[in-house]
Backbone as XML, in Angstrom:
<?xml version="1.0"?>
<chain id="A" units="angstrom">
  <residue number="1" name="UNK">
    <atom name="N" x="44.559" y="-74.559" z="84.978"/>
    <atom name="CA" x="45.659" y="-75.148" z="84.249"/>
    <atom name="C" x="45.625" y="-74.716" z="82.786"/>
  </residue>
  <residue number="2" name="UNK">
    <atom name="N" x="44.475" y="-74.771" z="82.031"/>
    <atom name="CA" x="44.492" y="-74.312" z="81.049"/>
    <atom name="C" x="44.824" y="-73.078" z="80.491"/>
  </residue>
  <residue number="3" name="UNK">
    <atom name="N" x="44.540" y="-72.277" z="81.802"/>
    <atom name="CA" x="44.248" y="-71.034" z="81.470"/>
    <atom name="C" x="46.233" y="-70.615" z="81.372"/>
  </residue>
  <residue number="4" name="UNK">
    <atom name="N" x="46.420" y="-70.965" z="82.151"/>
    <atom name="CA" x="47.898" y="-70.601" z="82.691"/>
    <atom name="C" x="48.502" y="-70.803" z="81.035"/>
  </residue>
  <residue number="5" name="UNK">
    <atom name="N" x="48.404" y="-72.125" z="80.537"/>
    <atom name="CA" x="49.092" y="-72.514" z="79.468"/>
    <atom name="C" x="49.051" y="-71.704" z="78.428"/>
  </residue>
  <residue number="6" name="UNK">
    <atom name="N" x="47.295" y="-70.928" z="78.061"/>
    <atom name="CA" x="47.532" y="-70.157" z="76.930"/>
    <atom name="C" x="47.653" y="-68.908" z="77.198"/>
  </residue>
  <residue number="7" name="UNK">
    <atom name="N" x="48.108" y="-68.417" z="78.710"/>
    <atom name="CA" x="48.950" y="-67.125" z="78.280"/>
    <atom name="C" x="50.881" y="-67.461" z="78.661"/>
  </residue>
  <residue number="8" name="UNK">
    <atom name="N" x="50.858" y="-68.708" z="79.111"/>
    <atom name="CA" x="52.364" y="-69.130" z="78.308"/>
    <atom name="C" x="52.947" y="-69.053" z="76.888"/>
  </residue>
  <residue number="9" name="UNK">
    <atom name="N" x="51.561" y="-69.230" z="76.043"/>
    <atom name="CA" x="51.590" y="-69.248" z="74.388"/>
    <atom name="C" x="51.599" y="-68.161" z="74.090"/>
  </residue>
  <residue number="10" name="UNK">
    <atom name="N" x="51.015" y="-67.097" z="74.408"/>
    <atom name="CA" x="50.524" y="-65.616" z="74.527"/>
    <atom name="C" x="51.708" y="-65.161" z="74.832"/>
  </residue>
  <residue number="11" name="UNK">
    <atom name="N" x="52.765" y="-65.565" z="75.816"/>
    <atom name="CA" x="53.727" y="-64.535" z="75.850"/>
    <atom name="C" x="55.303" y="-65.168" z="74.634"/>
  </residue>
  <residue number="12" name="UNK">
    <atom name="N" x="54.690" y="-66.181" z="74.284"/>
    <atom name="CA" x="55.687" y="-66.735" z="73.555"/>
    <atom name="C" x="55.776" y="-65.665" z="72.561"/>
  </residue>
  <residue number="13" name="UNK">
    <atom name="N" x="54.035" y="-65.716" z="71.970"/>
    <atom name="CA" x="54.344" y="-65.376" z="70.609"/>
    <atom name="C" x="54.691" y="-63.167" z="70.430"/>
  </residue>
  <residue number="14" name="UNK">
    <atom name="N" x="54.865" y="-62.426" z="71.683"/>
    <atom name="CA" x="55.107" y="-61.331" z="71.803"/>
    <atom name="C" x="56.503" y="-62.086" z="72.008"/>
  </residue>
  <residue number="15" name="UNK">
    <atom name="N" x="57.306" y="-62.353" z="72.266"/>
    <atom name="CA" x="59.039" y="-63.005" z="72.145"/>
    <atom name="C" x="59.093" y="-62.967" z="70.877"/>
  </residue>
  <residue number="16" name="UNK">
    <atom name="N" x="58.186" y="-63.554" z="70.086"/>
    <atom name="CA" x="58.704" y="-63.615" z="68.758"/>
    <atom name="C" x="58.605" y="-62.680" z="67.858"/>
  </residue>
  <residue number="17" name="UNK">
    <atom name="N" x="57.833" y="-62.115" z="67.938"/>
    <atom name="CA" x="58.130" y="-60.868" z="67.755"/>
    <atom name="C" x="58.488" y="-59.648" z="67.870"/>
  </residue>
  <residue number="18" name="UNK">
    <atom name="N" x="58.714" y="-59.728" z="68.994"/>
    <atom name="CA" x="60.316" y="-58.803" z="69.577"/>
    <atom name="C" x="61.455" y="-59.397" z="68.952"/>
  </residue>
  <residue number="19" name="UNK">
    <atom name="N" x="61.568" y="-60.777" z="68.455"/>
    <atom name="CA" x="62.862" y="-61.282" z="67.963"/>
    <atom name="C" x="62.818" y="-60.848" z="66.878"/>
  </residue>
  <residue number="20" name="UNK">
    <atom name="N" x="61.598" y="-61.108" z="65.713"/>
    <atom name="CA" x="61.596" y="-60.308" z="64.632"/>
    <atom name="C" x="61.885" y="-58.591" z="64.381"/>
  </residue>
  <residue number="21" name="UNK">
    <atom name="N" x="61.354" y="-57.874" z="65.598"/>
    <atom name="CA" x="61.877" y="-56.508" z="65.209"/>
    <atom name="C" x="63.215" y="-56.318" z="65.283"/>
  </residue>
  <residue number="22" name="UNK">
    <atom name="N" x="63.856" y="-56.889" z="66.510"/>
    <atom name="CA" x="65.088" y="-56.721" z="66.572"/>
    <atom name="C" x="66.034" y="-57.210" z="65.270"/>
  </residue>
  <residue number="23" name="UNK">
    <atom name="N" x="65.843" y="-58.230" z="64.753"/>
    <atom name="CA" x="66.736" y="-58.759" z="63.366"/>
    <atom name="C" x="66.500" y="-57.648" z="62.321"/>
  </residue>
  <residue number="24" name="UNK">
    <atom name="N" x="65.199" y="-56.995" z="61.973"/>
    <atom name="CA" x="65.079" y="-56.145" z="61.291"/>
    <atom name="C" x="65.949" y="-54.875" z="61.570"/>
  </residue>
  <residue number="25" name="UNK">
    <atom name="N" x="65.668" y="-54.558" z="62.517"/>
    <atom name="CA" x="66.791" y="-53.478" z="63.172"/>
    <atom name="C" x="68.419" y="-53.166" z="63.701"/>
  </residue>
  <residue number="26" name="UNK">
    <atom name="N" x="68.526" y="-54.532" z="63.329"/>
    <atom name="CA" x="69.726" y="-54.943" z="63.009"/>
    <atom name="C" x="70.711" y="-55.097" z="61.666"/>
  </residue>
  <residue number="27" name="UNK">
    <atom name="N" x="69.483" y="-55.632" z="61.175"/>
    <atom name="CA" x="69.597" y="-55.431" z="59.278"/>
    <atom name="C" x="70.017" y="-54.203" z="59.174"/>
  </residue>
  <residue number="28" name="UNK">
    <atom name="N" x="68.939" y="-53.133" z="59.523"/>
    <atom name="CA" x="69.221" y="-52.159" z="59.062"/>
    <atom name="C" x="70.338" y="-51.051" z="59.436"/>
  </residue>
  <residue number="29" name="UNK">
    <atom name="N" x="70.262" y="-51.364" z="60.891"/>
    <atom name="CA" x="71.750" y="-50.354" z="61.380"/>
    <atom name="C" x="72.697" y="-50.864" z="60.873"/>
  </residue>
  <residue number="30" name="UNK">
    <atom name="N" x="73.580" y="-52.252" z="60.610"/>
    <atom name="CA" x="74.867" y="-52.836" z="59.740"/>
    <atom name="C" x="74.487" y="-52.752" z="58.225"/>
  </residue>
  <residue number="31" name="UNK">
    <atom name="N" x="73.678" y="-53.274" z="57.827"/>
    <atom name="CA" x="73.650" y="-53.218" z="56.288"/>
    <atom name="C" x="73.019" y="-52.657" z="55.349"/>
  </residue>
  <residue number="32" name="UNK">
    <atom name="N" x="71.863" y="-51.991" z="55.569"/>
    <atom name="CA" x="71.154" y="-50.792" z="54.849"/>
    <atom name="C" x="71.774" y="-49.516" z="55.052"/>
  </residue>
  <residue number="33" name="UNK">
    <atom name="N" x="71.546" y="-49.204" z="55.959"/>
    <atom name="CA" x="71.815" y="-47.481" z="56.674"/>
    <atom name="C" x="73.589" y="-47.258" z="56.027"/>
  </residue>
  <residue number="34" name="UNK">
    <atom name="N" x="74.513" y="-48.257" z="56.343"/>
    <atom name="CA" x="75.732" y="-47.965" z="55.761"/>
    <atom name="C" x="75.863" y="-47.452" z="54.402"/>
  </residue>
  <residue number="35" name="UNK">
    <atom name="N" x="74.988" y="-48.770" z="53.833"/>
    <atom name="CA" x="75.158" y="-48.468" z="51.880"/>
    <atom name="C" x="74.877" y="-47.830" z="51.667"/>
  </residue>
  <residue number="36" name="UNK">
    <atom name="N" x="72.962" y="-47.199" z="51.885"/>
    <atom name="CA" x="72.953" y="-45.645" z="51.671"/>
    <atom name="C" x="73.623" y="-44.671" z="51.638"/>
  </residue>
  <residue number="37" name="UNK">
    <atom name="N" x="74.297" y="-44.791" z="52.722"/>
    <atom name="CA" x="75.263" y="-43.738" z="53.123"/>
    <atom name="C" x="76.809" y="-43.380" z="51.907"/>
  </residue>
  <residue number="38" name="UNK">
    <atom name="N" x="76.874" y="-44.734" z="51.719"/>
    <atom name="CA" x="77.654" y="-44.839" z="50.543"/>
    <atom name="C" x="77.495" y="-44.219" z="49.601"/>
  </residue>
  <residue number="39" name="UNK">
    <atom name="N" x="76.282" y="-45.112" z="49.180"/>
    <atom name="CA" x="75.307" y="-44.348" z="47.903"/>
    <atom name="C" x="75.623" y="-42.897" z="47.882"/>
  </residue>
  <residue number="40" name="UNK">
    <atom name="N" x="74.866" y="-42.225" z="48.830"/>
    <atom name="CA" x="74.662" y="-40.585" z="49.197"/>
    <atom name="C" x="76.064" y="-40.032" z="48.332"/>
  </residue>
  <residue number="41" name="UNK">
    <atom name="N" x="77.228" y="-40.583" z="49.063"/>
    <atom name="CA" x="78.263" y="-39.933" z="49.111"/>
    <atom name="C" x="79.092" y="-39.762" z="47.733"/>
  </residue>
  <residue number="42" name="UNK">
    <atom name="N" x="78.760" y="-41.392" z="47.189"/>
    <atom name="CA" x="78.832" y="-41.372" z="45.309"/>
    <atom name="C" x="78.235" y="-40.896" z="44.629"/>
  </residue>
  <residue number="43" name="UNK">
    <atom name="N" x="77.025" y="-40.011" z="45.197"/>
    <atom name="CA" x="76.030" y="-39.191" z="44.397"/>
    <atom name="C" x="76.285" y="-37.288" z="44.891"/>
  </residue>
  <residue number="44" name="UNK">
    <atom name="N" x="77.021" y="-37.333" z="45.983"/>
    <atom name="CA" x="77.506" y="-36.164" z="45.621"/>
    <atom name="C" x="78.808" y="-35.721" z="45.055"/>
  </residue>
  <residue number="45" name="UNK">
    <atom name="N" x="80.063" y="-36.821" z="45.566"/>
    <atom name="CA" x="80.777" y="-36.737" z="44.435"/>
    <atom name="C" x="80.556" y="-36.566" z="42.635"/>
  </residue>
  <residue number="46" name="UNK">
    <atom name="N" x="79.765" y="-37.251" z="42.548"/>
    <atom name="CA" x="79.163" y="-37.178" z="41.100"/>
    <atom name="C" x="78.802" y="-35.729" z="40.494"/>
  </residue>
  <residue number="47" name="UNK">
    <atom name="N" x="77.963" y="-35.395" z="41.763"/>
    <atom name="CA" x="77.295" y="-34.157" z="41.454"/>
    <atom name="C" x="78.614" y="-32.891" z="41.525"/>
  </residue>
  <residue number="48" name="UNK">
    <atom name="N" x="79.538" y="-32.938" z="42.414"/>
    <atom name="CA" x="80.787" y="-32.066" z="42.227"/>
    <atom name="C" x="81.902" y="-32.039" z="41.284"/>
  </residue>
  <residue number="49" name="UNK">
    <atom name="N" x="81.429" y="-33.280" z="40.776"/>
    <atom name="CA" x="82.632" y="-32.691" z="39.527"/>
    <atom name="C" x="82.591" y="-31.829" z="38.031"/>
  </residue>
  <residue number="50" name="UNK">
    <atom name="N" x="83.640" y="-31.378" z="37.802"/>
    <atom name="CA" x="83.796" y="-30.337" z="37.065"/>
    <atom name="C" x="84.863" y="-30.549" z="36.145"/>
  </residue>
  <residue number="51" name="UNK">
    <atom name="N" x="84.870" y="-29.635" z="34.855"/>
    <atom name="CA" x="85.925" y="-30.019" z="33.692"/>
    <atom name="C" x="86.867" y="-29.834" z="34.182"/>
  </residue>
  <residue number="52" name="UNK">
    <atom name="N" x="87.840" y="-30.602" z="33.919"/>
    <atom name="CA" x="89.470" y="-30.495" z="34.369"/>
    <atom name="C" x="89.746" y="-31.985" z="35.647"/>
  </residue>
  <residue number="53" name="UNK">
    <atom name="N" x="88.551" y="-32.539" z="36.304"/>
    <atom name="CA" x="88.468" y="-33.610" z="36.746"/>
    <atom name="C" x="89.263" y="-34.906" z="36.516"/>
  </residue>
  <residue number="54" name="UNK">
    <atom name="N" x="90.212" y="-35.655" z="37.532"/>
    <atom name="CA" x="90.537" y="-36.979" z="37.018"/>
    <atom name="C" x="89.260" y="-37.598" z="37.735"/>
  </residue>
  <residue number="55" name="UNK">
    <atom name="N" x="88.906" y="-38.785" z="36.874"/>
    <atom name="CA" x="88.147" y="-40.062" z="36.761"/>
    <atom name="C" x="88.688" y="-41.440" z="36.620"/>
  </residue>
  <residue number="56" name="UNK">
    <atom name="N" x="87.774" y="-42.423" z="36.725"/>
    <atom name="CA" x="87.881" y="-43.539" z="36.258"/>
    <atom name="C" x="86.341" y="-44.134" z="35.915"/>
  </residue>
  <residue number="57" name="UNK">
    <atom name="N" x="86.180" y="-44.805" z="34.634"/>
    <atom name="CA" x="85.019" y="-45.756" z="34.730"/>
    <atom name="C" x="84.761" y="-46.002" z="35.421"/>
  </residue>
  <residue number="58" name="UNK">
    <atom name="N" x="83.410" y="-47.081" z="35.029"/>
    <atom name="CA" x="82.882" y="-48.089" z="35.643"/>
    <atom name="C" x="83.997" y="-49.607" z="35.008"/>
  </residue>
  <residue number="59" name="UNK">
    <atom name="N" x="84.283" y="-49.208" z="33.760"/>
    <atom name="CA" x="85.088" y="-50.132" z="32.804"/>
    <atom name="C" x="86.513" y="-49.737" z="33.240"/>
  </residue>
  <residue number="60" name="UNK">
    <atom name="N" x="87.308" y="-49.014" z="33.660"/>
    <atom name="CA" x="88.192" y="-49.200" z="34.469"/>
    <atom name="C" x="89.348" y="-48.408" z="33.080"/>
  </residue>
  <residue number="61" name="UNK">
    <atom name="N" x="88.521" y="-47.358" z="33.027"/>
    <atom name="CA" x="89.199" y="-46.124" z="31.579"/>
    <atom name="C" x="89.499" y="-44.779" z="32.894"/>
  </residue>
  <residue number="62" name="UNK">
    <atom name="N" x="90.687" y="-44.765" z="32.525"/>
    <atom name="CA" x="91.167" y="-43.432" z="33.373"/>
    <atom name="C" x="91.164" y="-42.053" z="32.255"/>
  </residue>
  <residue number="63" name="UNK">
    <atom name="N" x="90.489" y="-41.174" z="32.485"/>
    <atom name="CA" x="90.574" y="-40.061" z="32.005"/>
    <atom name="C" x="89.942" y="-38.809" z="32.658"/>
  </residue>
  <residue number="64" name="UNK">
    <atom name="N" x="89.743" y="-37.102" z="31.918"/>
    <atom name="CA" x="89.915" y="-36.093" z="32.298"/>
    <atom name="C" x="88.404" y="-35.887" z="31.643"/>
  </residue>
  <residue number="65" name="UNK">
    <atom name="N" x="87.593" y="-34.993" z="32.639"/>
    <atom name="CA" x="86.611" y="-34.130" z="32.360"/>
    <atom name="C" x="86.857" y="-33.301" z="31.234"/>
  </residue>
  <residue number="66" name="UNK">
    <atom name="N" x="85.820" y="-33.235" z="30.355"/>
    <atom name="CA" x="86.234" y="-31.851" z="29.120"/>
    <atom name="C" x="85.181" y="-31.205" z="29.241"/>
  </residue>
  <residue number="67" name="UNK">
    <atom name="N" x="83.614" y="-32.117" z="29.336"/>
    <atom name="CA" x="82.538" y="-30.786" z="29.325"/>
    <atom name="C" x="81.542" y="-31.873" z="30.382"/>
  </residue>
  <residue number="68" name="UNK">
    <atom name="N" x="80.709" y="-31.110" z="31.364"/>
    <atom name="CA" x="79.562" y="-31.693" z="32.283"/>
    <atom name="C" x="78.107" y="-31.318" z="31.286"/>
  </residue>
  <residue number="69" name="UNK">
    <atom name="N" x="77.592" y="-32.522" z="30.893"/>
    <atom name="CA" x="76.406" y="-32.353" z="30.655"/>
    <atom name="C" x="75.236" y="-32.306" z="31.701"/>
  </residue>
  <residue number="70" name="UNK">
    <atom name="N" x="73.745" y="-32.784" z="31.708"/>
    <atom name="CA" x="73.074" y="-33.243" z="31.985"/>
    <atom name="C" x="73.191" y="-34.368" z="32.824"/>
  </residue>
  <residue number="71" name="UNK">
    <atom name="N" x="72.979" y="-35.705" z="32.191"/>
    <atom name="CA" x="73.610" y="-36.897" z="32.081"/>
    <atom name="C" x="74.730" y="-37.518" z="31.834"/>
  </residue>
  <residue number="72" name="UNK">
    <atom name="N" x="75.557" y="-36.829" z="31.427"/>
    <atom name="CA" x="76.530" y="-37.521" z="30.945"/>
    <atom name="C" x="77.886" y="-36.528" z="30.655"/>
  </residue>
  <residue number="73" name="UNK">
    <atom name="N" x="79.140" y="-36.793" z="30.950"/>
    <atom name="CA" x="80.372" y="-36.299" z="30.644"/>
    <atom name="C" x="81.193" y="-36.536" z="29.397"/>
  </residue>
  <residue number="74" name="UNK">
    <atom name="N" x="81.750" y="-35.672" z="29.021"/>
    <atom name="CA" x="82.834" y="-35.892" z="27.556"/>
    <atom name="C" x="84.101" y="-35.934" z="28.660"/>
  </residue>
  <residue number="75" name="UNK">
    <atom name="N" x="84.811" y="-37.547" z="28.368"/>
    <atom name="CA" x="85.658" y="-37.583" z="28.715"/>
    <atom name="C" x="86.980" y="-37.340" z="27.575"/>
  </residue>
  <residue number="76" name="UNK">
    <atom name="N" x="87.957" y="-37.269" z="28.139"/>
    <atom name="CA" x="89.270" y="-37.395" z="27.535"/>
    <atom name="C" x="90.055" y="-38.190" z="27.563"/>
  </residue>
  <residue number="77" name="UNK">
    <atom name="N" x="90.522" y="-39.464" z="27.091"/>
    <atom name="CA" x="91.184" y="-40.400" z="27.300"/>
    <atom name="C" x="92.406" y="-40.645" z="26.861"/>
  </residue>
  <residue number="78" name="UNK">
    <atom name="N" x="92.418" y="-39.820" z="25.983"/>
    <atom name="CA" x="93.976" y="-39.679" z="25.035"/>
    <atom name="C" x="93.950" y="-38.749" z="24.583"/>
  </residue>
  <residue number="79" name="UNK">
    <atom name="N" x="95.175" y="-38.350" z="24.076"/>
    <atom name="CA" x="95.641" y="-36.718" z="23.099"/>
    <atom name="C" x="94.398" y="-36.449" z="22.612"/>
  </residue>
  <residue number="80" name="UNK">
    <atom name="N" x="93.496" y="-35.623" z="21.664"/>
    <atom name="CA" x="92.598" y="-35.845" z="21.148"/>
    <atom name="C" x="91.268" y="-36.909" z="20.770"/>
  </residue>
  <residue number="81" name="UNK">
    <atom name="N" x="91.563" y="-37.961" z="21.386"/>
    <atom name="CA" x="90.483" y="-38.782" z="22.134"/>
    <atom name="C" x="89.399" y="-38.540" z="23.262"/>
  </residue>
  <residue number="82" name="UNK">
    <atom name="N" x="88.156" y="-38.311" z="22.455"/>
    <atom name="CA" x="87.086" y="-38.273" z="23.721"/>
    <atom name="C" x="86.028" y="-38.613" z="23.545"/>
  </residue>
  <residue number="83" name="UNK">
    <atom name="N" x="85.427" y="-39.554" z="24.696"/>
    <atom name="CA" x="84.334" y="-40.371" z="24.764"/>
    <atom name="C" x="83.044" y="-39.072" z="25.210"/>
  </residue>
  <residue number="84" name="UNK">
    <atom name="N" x="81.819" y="-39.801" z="25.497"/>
    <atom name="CA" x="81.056" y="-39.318" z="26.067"/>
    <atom name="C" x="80.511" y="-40.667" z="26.874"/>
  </residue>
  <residue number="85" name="UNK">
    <atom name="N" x="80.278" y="-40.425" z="28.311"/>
    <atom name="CA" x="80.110" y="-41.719" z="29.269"/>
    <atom name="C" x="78.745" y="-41.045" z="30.399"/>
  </residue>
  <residue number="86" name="UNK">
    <atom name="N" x="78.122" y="-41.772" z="30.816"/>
    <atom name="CA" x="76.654" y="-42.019" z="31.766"/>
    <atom name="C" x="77.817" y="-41.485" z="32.687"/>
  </residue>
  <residue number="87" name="UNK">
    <atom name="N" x="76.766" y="-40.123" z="33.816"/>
    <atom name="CA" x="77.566" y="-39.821" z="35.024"/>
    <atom name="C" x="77.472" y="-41.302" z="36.449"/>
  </residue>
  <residue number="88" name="UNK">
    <atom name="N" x="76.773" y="-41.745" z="36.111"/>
    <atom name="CA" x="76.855" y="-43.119" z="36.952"/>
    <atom name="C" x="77.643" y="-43.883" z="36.825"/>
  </residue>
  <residue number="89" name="UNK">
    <atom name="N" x="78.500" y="-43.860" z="35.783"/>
    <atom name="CA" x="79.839" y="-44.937" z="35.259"/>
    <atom name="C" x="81.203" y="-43.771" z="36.175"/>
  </residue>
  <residue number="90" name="UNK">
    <atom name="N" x="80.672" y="-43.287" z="36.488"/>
    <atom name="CA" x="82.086" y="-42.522" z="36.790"/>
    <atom name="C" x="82.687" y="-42.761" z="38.711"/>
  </residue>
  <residue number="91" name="UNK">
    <atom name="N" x="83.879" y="-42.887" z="39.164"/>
    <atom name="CA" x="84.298" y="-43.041" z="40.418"/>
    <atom name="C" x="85.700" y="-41.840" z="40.359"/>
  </residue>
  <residue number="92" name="UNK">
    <atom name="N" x="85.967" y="-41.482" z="41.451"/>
    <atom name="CA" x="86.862" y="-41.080" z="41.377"/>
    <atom name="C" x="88.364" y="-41.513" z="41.122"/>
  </residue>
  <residue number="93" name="UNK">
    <atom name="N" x="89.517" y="-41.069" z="40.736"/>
    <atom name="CA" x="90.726" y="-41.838" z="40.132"/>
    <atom name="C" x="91.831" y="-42.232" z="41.574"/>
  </residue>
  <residue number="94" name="UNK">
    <atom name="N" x="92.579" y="-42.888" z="41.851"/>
    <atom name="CA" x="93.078" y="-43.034" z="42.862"/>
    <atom name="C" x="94.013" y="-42.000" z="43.042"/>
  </residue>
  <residue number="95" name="UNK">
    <atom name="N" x="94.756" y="-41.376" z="42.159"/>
    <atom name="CA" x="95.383" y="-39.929" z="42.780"/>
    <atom name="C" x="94.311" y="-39.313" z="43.587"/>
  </residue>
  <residue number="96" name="UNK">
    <atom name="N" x="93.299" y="-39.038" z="42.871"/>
    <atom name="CA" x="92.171" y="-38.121" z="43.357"/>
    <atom name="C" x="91.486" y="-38.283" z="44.566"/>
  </residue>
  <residue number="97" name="UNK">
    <atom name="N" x="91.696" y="-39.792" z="44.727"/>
    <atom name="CA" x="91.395" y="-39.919" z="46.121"/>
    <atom name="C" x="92.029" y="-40.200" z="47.515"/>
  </residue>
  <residue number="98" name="UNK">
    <atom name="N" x="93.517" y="-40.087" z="46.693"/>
    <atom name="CA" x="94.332" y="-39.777" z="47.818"/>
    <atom name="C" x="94.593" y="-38.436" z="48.060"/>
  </residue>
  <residue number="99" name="UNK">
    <atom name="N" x="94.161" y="-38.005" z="47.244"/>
    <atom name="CA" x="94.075" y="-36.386" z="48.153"/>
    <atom name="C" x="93.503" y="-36.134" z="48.688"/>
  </residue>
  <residue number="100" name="UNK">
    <atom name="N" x="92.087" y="-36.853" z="48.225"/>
    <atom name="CA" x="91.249" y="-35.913" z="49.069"/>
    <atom name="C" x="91.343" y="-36.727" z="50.648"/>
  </residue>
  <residue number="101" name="UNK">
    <atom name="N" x="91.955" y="-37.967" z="50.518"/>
    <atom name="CA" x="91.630" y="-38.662" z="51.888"/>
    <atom name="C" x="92.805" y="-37.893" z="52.863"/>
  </residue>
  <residue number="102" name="UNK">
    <atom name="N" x="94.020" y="-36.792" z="52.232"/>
    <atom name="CA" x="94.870" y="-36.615" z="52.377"/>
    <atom name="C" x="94.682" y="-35.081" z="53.256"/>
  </residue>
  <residue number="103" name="UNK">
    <atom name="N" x="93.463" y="-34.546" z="52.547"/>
    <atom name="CA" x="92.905" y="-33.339" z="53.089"/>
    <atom name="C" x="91.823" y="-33.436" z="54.394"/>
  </residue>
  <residue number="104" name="UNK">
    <atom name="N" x="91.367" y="-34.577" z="54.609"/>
    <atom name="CA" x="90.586" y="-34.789" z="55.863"/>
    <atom name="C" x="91.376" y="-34.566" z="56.967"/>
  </residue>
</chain>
């Protein structure tokens, strides 16, 4: 009798942790693996753009590529107006991305 009981307990606790891998692996196929993927894709956009580019902030400033640094872009925001902004502040502009969703 005894014996029976503690490999009843014994198989409980392999259940429970099959329940634990599975939630983990679940996590990760819906909500990790996607964002990355996101990520990835805002980091090669980033990496493809070039002067003559429409943009938008992170602050929600629409303007034109003038020069690609390193780190960071000289934008154009007006006639003779130009910032210099972190390439991580940058998304693409919604013309810009209706084209390109337009070219798939």
């Amino acid at each position: 009798m005894l014996n029976s009981i503690l490999l009843q307990s014994q198989g409980a606790g392999w259940a429970n942790i099959a329940m634990i891998v599975a939630l983990i692996a679940i996590f990760y196929l819906f909500m990790i693996r996607p964002q990355q993927k996101k990520q990835n894709e805002i980091k090669k956009f980033r990496e493809g753009l070039k002067a003559g580019d429409s943009i938008v902030t992170a602050g929600g400033i629409y303007g034109k590529i003038r020069s690609v640094n390193d780190t960071t872009f000289v934008v154009e925001i007006a006639k003779d107006v130009k910032i210099t902004i972190d390439k991580g502040s940058v998304y693409p502009s919604a013309a810009q991305a209706d084209k390109d969703a337009a070219s798939k």
